[in-house]
C-alpha positions in Angstrom: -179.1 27.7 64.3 -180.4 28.9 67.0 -180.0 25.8 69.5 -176.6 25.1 68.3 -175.0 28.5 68.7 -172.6 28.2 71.7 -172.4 32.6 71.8 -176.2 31.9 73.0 -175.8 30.2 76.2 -174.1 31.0 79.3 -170.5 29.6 79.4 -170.1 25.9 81.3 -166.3 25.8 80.7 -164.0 26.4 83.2 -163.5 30.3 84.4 -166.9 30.8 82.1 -164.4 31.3 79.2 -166.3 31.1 75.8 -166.6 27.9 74.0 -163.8 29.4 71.4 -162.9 25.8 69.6 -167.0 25.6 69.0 -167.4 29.1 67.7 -167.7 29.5 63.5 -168.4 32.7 61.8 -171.5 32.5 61.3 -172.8 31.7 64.3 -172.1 35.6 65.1 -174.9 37.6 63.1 -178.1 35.1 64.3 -176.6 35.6 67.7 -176.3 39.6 67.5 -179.9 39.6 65.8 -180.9 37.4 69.1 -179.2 39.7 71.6 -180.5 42.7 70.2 -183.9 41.7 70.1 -183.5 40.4 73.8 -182.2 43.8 74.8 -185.0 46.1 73.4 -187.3 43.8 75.0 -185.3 44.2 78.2 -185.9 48.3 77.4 -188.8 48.1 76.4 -190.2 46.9 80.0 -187.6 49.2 82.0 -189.8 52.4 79.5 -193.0 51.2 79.6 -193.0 50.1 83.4 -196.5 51.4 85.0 -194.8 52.4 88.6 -193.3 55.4 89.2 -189.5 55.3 88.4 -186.9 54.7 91.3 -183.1 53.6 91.1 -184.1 50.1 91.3 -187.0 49.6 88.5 -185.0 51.7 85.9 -181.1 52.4 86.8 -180.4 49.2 88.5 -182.7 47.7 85.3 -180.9 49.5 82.7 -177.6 47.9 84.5 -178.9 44.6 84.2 -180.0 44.7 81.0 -178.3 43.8 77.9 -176.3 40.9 79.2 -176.4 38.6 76.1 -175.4 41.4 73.4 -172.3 42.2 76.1 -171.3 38.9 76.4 -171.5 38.0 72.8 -169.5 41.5 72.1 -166.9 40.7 74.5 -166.1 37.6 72.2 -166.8 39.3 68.8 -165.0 42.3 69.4 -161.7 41.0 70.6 -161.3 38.1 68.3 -161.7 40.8 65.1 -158.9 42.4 66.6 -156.7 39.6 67.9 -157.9 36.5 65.0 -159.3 38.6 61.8 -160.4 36.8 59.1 -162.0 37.7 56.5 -164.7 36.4 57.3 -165.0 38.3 61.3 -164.2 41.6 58.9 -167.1 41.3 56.4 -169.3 41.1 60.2 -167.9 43.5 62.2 -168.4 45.8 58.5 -171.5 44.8 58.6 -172.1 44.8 62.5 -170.7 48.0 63.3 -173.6 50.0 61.8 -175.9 47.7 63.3 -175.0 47.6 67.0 -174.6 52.0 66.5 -178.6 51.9 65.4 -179.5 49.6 68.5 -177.7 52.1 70.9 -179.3 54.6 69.3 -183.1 53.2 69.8 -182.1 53.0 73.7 -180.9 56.2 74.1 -183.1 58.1 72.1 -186.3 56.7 73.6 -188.7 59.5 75.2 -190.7 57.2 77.5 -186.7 56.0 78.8 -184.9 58.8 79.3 -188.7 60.5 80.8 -187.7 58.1 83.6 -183.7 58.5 83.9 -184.7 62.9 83.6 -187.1 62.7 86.3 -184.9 60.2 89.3 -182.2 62.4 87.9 -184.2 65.6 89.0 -184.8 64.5 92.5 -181.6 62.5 93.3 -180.9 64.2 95.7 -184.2 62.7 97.8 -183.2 59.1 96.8 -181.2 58.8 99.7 -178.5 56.6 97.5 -175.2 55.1 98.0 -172.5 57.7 96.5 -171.7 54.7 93.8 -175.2 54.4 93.3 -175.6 58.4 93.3 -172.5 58.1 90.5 -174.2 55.3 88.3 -176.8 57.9 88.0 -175.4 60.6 87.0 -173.3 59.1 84.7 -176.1 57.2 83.1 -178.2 60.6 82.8 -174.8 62.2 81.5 -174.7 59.4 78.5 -178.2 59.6 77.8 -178.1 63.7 77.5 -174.8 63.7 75.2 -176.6 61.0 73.1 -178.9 63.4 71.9 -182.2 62.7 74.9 -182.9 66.0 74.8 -183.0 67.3 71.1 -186.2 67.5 68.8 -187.2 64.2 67.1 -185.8 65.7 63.2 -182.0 66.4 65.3 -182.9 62.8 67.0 -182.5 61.2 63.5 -179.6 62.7 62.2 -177.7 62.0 65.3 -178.6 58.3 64.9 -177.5 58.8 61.8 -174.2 60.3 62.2 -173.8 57.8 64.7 -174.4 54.9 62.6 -172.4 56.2 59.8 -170.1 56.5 62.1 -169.8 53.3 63.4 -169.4 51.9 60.1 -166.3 54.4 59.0 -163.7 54.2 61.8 -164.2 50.2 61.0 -163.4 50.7 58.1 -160.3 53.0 59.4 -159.2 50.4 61.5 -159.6 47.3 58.8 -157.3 49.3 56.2 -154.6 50.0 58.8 -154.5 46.2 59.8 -154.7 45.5 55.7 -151.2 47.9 55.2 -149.4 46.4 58.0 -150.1 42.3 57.3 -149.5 43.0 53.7 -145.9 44.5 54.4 -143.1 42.3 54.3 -139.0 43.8 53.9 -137.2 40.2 52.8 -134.1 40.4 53.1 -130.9 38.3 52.4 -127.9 37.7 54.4 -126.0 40.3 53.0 -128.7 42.9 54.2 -128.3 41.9 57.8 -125.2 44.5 59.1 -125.5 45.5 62.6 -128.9 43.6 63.4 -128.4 41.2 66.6 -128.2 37.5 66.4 -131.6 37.6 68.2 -133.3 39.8 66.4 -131.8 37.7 63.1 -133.6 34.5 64.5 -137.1 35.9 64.8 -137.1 37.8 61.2 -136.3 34.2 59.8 -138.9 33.0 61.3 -141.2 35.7 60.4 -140.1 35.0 56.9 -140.3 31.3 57.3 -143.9 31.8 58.4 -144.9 33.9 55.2 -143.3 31.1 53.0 -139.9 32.9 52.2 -137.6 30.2 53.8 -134.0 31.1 53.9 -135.0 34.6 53.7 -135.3 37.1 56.5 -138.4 39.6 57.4 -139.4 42.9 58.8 -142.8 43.9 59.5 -144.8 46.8 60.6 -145.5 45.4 64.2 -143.6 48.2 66.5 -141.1 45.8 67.6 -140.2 44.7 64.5 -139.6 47.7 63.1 -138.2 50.1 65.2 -135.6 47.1 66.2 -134.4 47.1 63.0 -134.1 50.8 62.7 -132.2 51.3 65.6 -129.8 48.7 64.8 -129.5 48.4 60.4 -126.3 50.0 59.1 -127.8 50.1 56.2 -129.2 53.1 55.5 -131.2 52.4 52.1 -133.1 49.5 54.2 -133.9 51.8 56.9 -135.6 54.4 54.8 -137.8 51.8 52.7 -139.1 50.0 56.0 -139.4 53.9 57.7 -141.5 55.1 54.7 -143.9 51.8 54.7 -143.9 52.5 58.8 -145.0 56.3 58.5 -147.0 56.1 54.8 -149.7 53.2 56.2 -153.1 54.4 55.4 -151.9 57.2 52.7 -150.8 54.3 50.2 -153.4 55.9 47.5 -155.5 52.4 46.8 -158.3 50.9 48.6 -156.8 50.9 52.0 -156.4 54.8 51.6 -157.9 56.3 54.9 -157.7 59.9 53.8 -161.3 60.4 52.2 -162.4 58.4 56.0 -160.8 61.4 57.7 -162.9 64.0 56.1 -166.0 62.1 56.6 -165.3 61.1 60.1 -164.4 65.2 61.1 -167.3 66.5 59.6 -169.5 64.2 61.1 -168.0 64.3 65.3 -168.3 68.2 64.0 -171.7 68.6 63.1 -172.7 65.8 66.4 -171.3 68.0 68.6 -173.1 71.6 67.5 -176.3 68.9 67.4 -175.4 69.2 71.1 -174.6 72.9 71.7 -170.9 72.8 71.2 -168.8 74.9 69.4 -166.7 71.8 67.9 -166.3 68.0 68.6 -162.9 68.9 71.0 -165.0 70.9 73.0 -167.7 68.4 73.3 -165.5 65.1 73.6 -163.5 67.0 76.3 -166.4 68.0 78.4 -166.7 64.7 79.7 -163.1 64.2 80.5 -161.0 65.9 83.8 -159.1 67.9 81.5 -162.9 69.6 81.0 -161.2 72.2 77.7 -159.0 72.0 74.9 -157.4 75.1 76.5 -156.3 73.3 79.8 -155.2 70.6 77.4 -153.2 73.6 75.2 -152.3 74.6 78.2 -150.4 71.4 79.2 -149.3 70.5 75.6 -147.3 73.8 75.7 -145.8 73.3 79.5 -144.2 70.1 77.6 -143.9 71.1 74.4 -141.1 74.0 74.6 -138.3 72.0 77.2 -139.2 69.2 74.9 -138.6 71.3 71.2 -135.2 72.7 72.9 -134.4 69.1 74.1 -134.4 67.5 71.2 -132.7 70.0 69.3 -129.7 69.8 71.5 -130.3 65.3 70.7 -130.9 66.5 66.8 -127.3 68.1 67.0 -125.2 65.5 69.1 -126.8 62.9 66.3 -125.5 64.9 63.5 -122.3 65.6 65.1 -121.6 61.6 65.4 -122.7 61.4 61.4 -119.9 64.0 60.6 -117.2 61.9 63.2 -118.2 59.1 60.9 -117.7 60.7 57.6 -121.0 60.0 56.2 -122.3 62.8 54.2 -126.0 62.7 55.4 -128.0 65.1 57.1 -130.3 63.4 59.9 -133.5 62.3 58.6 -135.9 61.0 60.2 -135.4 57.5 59.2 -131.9 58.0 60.9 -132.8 59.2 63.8 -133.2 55.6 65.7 -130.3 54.5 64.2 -128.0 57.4 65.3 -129.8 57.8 68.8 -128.6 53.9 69.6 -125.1 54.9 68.8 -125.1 58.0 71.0 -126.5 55.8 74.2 -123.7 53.3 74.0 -121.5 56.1 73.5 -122.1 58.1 76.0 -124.0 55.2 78.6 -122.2 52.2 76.9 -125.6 51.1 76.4 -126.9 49.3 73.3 -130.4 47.5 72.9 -128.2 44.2 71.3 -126.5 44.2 75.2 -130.1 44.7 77.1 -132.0 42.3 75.2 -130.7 39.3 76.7 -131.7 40.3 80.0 -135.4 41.4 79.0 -136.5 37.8 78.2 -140.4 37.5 78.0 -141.1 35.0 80.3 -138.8 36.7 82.9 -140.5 40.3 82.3 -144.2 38.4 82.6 -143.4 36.9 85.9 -141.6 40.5 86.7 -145.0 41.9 86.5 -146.7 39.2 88.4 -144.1 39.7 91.0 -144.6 43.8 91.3 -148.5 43.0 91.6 -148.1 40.4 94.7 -145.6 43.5 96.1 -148.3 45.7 96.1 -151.9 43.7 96.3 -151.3 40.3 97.4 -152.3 38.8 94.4 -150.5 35.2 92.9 -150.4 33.9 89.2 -150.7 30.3 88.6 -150.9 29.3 84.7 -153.5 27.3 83.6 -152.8 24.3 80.8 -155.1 22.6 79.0 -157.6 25.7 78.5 -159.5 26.1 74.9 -158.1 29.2 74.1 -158.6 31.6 70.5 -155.3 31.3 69.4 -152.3 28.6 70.3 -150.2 30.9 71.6 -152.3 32.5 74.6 -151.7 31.6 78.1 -153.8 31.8 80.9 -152.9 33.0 84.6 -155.3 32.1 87.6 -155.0 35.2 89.5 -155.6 34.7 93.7 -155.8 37.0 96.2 -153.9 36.0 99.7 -157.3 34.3 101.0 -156.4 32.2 97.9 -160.0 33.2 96.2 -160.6 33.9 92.4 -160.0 37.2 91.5 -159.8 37.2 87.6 -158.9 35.1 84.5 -156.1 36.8 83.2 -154.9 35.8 79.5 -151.6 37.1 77.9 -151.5 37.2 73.7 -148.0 38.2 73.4 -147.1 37.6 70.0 -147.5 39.7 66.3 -149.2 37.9 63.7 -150.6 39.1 60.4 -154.4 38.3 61.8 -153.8 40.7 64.9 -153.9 44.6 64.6 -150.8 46.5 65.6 -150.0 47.9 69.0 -150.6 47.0 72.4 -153.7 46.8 74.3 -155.7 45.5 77.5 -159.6 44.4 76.8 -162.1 42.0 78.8 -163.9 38.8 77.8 -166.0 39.8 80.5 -165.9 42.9 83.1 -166.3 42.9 86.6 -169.7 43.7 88.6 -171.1 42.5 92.3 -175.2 43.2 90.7 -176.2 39.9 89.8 -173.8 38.2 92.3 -169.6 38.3 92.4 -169.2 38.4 88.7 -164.9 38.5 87.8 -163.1 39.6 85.2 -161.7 37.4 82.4 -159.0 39.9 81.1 -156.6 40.3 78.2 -153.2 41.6 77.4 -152.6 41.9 73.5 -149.5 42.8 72.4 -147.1 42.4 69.2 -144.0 41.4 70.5 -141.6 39.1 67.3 -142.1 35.2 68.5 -138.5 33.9 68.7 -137.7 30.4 66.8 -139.5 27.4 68.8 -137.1 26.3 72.2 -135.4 29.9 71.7 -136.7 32.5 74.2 -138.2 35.4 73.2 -135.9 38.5 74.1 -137.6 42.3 74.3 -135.8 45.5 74.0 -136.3 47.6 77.3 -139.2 49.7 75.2 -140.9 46.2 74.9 -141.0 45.8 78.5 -141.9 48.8 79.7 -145.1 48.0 76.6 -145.6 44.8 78.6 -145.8 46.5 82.2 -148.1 49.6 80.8 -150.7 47.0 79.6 -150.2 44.6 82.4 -151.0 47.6 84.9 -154.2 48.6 82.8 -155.1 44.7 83.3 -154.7 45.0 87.2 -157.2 48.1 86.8 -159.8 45.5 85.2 -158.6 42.6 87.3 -158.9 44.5 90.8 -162.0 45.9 89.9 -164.5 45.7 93.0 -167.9 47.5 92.3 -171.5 47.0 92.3 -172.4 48.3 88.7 -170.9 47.4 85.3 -171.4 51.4 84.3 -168.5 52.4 86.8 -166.3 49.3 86.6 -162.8 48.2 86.3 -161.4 50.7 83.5 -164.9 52.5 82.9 -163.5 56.1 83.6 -162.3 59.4 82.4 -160.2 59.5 79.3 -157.7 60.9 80.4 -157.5 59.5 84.0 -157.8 55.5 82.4 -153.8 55.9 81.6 -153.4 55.9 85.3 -152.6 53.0 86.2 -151.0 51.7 83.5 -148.6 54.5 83.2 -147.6 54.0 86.7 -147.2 50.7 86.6 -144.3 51.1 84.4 -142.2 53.2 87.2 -141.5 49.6 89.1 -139.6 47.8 85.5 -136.7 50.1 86.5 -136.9 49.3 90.6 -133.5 48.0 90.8 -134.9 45.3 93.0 -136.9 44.4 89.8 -134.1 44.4 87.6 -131.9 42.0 90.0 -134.2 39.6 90.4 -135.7 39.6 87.1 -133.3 40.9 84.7 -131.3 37.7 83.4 -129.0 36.7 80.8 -131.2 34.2 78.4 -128.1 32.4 77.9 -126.2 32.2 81.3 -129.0 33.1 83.9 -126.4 35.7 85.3 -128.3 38.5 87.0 -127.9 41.9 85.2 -124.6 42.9 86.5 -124.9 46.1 89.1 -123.1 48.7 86.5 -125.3 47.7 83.9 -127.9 48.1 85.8 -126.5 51.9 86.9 -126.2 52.7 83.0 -129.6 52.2 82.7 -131.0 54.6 85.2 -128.3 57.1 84.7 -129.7 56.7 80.9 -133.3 57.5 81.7 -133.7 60.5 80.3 -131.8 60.0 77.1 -133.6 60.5 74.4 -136.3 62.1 76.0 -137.0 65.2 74.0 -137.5 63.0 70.8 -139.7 60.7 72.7 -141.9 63.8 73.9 -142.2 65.7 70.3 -143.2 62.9 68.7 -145.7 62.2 71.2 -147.1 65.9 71.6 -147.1 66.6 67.9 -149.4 63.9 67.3 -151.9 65.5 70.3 -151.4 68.8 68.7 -152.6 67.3 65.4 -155.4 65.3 67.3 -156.4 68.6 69.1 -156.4 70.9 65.8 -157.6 68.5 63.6 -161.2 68.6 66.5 -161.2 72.3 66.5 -161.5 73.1 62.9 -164.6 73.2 60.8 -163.9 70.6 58.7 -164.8 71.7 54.7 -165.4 69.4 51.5 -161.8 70.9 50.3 -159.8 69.2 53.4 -156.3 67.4 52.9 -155.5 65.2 55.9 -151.9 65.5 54.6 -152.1 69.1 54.0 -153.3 69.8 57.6 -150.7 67.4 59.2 -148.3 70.0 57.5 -150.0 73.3 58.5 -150.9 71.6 62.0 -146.8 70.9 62.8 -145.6 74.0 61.3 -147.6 76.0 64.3 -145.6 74.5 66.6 -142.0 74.6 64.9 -142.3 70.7 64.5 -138.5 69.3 63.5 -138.1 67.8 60.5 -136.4 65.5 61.6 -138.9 63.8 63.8 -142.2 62.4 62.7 -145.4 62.2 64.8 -145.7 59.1 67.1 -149.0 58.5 65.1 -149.3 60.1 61.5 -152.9 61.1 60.7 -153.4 58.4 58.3 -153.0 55.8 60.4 -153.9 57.5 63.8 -155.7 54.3 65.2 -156.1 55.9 68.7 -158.4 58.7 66.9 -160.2 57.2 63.8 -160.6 53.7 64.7 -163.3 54.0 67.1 -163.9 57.1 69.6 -161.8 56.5 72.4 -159.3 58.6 72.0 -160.6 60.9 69.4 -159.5 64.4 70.7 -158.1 62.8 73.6 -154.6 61.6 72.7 -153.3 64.1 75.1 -154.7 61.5 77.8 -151.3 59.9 78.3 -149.3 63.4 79.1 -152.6 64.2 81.4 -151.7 60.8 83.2 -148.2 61.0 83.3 -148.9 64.2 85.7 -150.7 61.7 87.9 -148.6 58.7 88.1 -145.4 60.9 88.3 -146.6 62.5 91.5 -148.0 59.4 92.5 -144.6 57.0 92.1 -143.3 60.0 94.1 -145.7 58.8 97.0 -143.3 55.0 97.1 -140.2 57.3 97.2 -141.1 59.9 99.6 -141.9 56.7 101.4 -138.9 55.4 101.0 -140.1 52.2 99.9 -141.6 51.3 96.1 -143.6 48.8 98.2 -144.8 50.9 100.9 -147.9 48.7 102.6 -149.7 51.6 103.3 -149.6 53.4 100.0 -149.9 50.2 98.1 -153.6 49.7 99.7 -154.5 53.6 99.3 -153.8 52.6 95.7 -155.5 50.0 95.3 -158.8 51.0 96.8 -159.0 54.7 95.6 -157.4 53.7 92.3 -157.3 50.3 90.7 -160.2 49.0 93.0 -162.5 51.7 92.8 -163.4 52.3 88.7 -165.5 55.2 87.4 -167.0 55.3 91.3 -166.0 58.7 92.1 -164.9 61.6 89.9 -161.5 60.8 88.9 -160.0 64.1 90.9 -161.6 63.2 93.6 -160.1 59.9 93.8 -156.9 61.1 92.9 -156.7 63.3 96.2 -158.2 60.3 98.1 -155.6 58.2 97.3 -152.9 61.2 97.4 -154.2 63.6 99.4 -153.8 66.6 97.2 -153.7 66.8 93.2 -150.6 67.1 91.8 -149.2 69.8 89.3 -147.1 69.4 86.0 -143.7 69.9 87.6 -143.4 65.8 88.5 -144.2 65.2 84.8 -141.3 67.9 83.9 -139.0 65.6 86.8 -139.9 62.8 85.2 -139.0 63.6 81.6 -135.8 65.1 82.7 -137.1 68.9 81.8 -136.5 69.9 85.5 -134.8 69.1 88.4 
């Protein structure tokens, strides 16, 4: 097996992309047992090293080591997400575990960390390079919140927790992906009132690709859904698909997250007092700018209020158009997205049926493409003839203006039962200038509903602003430039790695954007101008739903972090108690119900740390306001700041200092408030 596994050898395709038509499941465990042995070998020299330690001999060493088990990851981990089968589930179940006791036999070792403790100690005599200075320290950082420094009988227990673990939020994330491909709303001709011609064609062909022919089908992926509940009439449809939407994870069989929840609090719990904190929020948070869950309260609460009374004055003008209608219904949640369609084209003339023709994919792709040469020079030519993972993935050549390689960047646009919902960036392989100029090879995922073949694929203007969020968290990974793979690309702060991704979605609604890139699928007319002035004049609509459902569910995140977790906890029950604090409307669910909080369970990333996106938005609404004090969204000057302080430089710097490099102060909450339409 051994000589014929193609994860085992370096890459002789074209960009170094992986050999994906070669690869077969098994070929993944033999190579992850190779790897790992390779790595604790690599360790296992770094520790037991006879000369005295110095940067190069263990940091640098440590930063070269591991290079097969990362590149064999990088496949592994993105086709489970993007290609399950069955088969990639029962390994990354079984690898999970696995790969969490390795880390741990690395980052628990005395004789290792003997050597980070003691550079760390006298770094200041090193006479380093401030990224090499920041490698450091972060690497002494991960070692000491691992556990280095705790007695060998709290050693073992974290390596436990951390292996049990690895094994639950996998097991989080596998049921979450099991509720939403096993969710199909068929439905016949007579069920289609108010749903576009558009949107018609794809749910035929989502039905015709789950073997219901002349049928038509809603799933779970976002834009699936949430189309169809703007634009149904029909208000019995719109509550089934709305209670499959919110219940995933809490269906009461085997994909039933709930008991994972417990599990999962009480062990991040007991992990962090392992560590000397007073509960996981605090300990998770410690390492992020935000630095407390009381600056995080504190923020939350700056929203939360303009946001209650803003969508209380939204909850009313819905109701009110109910009553002109003569339906006898009291706003539900289920209506909400419905009603709050109606209310934009009645006040804005604005409907999503009317926008989508000018959001067609292709056009929005190159829109983004377009923004990026704006700001950073770079050019996208599409590649043909590459062996992809999946038929539908493009490729993208991406250039800089001395026409050199910058990054491999691949786009998987479309939803499909194998893929997990939402929208994400991740890398087939990061960035780094150790071992020589290593680039990127990046991906886009999203779950956008794949029009008919020869039809083009239209997005409502949510899509597109999904598309240009992920696309600018590509450019962080794409424009990467650093020496060490601890501190590249989008290796930062929590809560300052929404950055540049939020504030790449500022230039979608640059009406030089929009006119050159906003055109009718069927004519090719550009977006006419007073269409285009409904839409910023309708910016704001909406915007006190869009903010409770989004707080609420870092509330719950924040609470659920806090609390000592005991053996009689509801997930459901808390939900409650947790929303009730805060005067939550009925009428509006949270963004991410508990059950299926993927941002939380499945995995660590943003596990206390949902708030990260409101941290950002205070960054990249003060920083957008850098183009327009300007007076250009393409200002040359502030374009490059950007890019070298921000999208260039990684984890290099502390993320508020490189927030005042590139701006030249931090900002404060009130360009957030502007932004949301909370203040003027």
């Amino acid at each position: 097996m051994t000589t014929e596994n193609p994860l085992l050898f370096a890459s002789t395709r074209a960009f170094g992309l992986p050999a994906f038509g070669a690869l077969k499941a098994e070929h993944y465990r033999p190579a992850f047992e190779a790897a790992m042995a390779e790595n604790l070998a690599e360790i296992a020299r770094i520790a037991d090293d006879p000369a005295p330690p110095d940067f190069e001999n263990t940091i640098a060493a440590l930063e070269r080591s591991g290079r097969l088990l990362a590149r064999i990851g990088g496949v592994f981990w993105n086709l489970a997400a993007t290609d399950a089968t069955p088969e990639l589930q029962e390994i990354e179940r079984d690898i999970s575990g696995e790969l969490a006791r390795h880390e741990n036999e690395i980052l628990l070792s005395a004789a290792l960390f003997s050597r980070v403790d003691a550079l760390y100690a006298r770094r200041d005599a090193l006479a380093l390079t401030d990224e090499q200075a920041r490698v450091l320290e972060l690497t002494h950082k991960r070692f000491l919140r691992a556990g280095a420094k705790l007695d060998e009988t709290a050693k073992r227990r974290m390596a436990e927790i951390s292996e049990r673990l690895a094994n639950l939020t996998t097991d989080f994330a596998q049921n979450v992906l099991a509720d939403e491909a096993d969710y199909l709303l068929l439905l016949d001709e007579s069920d289609l009132d108010g749903l576009s011609e558009d949107f018609r064609a794809a749910a035929a062909n989502v039905a015709q690709e789950r073997g219901a022919p002349d049928k038509y089908g809603v799933t779970l992926a976002r834009s699936s859904v949430e189309v169809f509940l703007q634009s149904s009439t029909r208000r019995d449809l719109r509550e089934t698909a709305f209670r499959a939407w919110a219940s995933r994870g809490e269906t009461g069989g085997a994909t039933d997250n709930r008991a994972l929840i417990a599990e999962i609090l009480r062990l991040r719990e007991e992990r962090a007092r392992l560590n000397g904190f007073a509960n996981f929020a605090a300990y998770k948070l410690d390492d992020t700018m935000a630095k407390t869950p009381a600056a995080v309260r504190e923020l939350l609460d700056r929203v939360w209020a303009p946001a209650l009374a803003a969508a209380k004055t939204e909850r009313d003008d819905l109701q009110a158009l109910a009553e002109r209608d003569g339906a006898n219904v009291a706003i539900g949640a289920s209506d909400w997205r419905h009603y709050a369609e109606r209310v934009r084209k009645e006040r804005y003339d604005l409907d999503q049926a009317e926008l989508r023709p000018y959001f067609q994919l292709d056009q929005m792709i190159a829109a983004a493409f377009h923004v990026a040469t704006r700001l950073f020079g770079l050019s996208f030519v599409e590649v043909e003839g590459l062996d992809l993972y999946h038929p539908s993935v493009r490729a993208f050549d991406v250039r800089d203006t001395k026409g050199e390689h910058v990054a491999l960047f691949l786009g998987d646009y479309f939803a499909r039962p194998s893929k997990r919902g939402g929208a994400w960036m991740s890398e087939f392989r990061s960035q780094e200038n150790l071992s020589g100029r290593i680039r990127p090879i990046v991906v886009n995922v999203l779950n956008f509903s794949r029009a008919p073949d020869g039809a083009p694929t239209l997005l409502s203007l949510d899509d597109a602003h999904t598309l240009f969020h992920e696309f600018g968290h590509a450019l962080h990974g794409m424009l990467s430039d650093v020496t060490y793979p601890l501190v590249a690309g989008t290796n930062v702060a929590r809560d300052f790695v929404e950055l540049p991704s939020q504030l790449y979605e500022h230039w979608l609604l640059e009406p030089e954007i929009l006119r050159g890139f906003a055109r009718h699928a069927e004519t090719g007319a550009p977006m006419p101008e007073e269409l285009l002035e409904r839409i910023q004049k309708s910016r704001h609509f909406n915007q006190g739903f869009a903010s409770v459902e989004f707080c609420a569910s870092a509330y719950v995140d924040l609470d659920l972090h806090e609390s000592a977790i005991d053996e009689s906890f509801d997930a459901l029950a808390f939900e409650r108690e947790s929303l009730a604090r805060i005067s939550m409307p009925e009428e509006i669910v949270m963004r991410h119900r508990t059950p299926h909080f993927t941002h939380v369970f499945a995995g660590d990333g943003y596990s206390a740390g949902y708030y990260s996106y409101l941290w950002a938005e205070t960054l990249d609404a003060d920083a957008y306001e850098a183009f327009l004090e300007a007076g250009d969204p393409f200002a040359p000057d502030i374009a490059e700041r950007l890019r070298r302080h921000i999208y260039a430089a990684g984890g290099t710097q502390d993320p508020a200092d490189a927030y005042v490099a590139f701006r030249g102060r931090m900002p404060n909450v009130d360009a957030l408030l502007r932004q949301r339409g909370f203040a003027r």
